[in-house]
Residue frames as a rotation matrix with the C-alpha (Angstrom) as fourth column:
UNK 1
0.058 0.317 -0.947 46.69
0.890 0.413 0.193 213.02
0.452 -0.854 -0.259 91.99
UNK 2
-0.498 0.058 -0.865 47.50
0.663 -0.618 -0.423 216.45
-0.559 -0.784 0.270 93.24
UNK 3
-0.830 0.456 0.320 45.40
-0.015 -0.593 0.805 217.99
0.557 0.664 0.500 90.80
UNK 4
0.300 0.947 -0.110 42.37
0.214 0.046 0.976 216.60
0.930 -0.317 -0.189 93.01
UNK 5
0.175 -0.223 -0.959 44.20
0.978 0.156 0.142 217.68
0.118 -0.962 0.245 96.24
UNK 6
0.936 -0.114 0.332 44.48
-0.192 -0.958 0.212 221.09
0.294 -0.263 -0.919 98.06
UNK 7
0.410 -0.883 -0.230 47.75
0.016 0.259 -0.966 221.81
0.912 0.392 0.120 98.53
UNK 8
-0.021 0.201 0.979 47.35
-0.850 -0.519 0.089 221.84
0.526 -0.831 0.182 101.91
UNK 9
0.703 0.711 -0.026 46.36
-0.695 0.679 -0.238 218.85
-0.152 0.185 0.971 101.67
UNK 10
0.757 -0.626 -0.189 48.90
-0.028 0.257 -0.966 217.46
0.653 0.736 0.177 99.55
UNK 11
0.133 -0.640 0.757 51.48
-0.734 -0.576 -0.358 218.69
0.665 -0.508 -0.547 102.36
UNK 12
0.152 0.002 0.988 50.23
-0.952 0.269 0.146 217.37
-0.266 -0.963 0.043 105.40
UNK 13
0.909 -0.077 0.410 49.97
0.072 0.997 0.028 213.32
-0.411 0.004 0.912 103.84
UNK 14
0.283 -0.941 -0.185 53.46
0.347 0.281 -0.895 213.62
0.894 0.189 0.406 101.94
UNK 15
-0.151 -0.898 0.413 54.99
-0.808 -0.129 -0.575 214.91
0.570 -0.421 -0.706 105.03
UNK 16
0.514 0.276 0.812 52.96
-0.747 0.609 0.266 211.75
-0.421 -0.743 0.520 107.07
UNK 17
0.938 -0.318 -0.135 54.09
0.186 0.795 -0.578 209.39
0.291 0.517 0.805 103.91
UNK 18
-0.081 -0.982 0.172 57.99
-0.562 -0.097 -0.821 211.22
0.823 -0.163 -0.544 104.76
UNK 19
-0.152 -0.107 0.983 57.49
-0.988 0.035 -0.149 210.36
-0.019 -0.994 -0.111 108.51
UNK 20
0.653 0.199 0.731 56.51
-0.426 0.894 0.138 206.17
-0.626 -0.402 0.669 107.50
UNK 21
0.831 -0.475 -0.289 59.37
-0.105 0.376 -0.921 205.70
0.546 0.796 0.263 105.61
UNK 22
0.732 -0.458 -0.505 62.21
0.603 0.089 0.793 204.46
-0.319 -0.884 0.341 106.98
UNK 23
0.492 -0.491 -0.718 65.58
-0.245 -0.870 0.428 206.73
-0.835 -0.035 -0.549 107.19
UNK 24
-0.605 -0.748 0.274 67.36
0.101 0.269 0.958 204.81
-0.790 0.607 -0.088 104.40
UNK 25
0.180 0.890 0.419 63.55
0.977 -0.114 -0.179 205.18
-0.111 0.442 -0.890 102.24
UNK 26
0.753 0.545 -0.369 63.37
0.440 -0.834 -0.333 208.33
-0.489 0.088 -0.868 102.96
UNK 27
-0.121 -0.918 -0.377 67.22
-0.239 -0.342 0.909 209.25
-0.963 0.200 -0.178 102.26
UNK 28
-0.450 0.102 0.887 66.62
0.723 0.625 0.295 207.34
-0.524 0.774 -0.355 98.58
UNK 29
0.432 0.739 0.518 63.53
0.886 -0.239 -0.398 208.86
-0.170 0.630 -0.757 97.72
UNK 30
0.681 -0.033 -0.732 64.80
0.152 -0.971 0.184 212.57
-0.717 -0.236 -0.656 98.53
UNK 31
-0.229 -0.963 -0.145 68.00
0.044 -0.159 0.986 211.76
-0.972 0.219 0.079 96.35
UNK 32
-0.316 0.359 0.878 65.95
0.883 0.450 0.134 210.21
-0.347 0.818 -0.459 93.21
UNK 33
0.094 0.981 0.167 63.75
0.951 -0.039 -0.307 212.98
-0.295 0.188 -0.937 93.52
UNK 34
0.890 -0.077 -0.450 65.34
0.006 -0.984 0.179 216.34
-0.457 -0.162 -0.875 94.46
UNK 35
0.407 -0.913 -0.016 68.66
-0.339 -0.167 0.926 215.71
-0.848 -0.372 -0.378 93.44
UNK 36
0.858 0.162 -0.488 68.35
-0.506 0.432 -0.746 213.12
0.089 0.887 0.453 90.41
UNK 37
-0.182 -0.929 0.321 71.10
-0.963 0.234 0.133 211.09
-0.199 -0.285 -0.938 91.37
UNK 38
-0.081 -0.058 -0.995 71.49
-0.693 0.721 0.014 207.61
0.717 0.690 -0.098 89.44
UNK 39
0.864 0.241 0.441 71.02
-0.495 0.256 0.830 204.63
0.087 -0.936 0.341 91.16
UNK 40
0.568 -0.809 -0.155 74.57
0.250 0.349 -0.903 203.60
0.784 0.474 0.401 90.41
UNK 41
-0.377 -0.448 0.811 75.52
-0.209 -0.812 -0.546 206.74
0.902 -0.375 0.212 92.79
UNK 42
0.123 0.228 0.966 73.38
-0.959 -0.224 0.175 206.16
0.256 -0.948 0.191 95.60
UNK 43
0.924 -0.120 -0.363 74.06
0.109 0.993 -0.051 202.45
0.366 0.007 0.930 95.72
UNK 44
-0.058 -0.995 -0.085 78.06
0.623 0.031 -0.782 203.37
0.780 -0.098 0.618 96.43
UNK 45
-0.518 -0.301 0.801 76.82
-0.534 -0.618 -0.578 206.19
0.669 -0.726 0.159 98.95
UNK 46
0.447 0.604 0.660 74.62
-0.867 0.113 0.485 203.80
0.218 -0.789 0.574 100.79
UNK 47
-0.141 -0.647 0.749 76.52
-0.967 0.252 0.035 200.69
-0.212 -0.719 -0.661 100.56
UNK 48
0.048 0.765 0.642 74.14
-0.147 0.641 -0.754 198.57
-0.988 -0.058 0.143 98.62
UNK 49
-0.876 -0.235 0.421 73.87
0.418 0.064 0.906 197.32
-0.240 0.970 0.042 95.30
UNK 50
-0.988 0.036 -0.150 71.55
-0.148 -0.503 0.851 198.86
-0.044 0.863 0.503 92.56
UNK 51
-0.690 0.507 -0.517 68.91
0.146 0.797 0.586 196.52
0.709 0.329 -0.624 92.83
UNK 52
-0.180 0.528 -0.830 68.63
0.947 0.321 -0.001 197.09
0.266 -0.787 -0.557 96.21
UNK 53
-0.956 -0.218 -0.194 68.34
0.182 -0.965 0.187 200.98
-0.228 0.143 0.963 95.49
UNK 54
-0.710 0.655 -0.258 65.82
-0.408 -0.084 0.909 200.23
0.574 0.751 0.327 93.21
UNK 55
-0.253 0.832 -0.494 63.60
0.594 0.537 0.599 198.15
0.764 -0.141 -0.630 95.79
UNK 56
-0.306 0.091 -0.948 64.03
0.883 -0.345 -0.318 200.41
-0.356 -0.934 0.025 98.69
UNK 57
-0.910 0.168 -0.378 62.76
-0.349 -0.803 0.482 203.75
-0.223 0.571 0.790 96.09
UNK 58
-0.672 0.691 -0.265 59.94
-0.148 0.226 0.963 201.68
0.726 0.686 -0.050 95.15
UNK 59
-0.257 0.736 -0.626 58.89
0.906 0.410 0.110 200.44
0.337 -0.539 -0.772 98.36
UNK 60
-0.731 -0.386 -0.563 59.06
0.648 -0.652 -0.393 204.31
-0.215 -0.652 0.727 99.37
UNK 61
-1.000 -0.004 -0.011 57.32
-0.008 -0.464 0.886 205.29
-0.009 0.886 0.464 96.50
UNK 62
-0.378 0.743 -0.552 54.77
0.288 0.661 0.693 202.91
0.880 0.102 -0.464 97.47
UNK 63
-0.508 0.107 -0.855 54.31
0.841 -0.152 -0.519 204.24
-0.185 -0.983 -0.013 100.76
UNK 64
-0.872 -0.132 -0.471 53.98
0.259 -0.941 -0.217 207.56
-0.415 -0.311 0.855 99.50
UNK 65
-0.806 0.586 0.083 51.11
-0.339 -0.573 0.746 207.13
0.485 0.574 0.660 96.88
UNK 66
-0.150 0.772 -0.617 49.08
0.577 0.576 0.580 204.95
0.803 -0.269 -0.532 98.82
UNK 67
-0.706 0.192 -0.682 49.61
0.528 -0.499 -0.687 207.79
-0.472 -0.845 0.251 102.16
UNK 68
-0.900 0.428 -0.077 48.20
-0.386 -0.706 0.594 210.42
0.200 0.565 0.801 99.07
UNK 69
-0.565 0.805 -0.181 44.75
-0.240 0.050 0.970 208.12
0.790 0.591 0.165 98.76
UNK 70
-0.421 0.508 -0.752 44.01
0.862 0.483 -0.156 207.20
0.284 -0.713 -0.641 102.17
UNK 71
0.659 0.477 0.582 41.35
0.259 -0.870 0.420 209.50
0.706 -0.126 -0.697 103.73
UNK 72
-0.155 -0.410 0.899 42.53
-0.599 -0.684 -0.415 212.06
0.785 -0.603 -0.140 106.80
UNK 73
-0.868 -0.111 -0.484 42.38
0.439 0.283 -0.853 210.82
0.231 -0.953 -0.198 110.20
UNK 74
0.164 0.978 0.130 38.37
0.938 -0.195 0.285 211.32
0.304 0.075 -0.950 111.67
UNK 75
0.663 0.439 -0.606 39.63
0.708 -0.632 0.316 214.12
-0.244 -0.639 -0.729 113.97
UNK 76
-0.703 -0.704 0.098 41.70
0.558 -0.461 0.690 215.87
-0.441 0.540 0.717 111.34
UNK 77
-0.500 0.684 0.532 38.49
0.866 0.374 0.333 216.72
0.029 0.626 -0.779 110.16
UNK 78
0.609 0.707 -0.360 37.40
0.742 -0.350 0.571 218.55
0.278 -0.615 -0.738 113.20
UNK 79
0.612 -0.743 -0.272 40.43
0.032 -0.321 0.947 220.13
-0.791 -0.588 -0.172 113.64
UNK 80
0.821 -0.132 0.556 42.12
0.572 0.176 -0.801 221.12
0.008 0.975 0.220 110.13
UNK 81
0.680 -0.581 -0.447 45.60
-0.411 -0.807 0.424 222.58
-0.607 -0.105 -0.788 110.42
């Protein structure tokens, strides 16, 4: 998927996909991702069991690839920054 994106591109929807996640999503995904932290680990730092690690990463996940394929906004068009 970012092979067919400018990275420019690529930016602006993962930081929109960061911004529709909620804080406990986003806090997940960052750990999973940047950090590699088990879900064992973040399950004891959030309070939550595994499971529920594992659904709140996925739904995040889900946010994020589906922000990647939607088109821009019309007047994002007109107006590219």
């Amino acid at each position: 998927m970012t092979d067919q994106l400018p990275p420019r591109v690529f930016r602006r929807r993962g930081r929109r996909a960061l911004r529709r996640m909620t804080d406990r999503q986003r806090a997940i995904f960052w750990a999973i991702r940047l950090e590699e932290i088990s879900y064992p680990e973040l399950a004891e730092r959030h309070g939550i069991s595994a499971d529920e690690v594992q659904a709140e990463f996925a739904a995040a996940l889900k946010i994020f690839l589906r922000t990647l394929r939607e088109p821009d906004p019309s007047w994002q068009r007109l107006w590219p920054w």
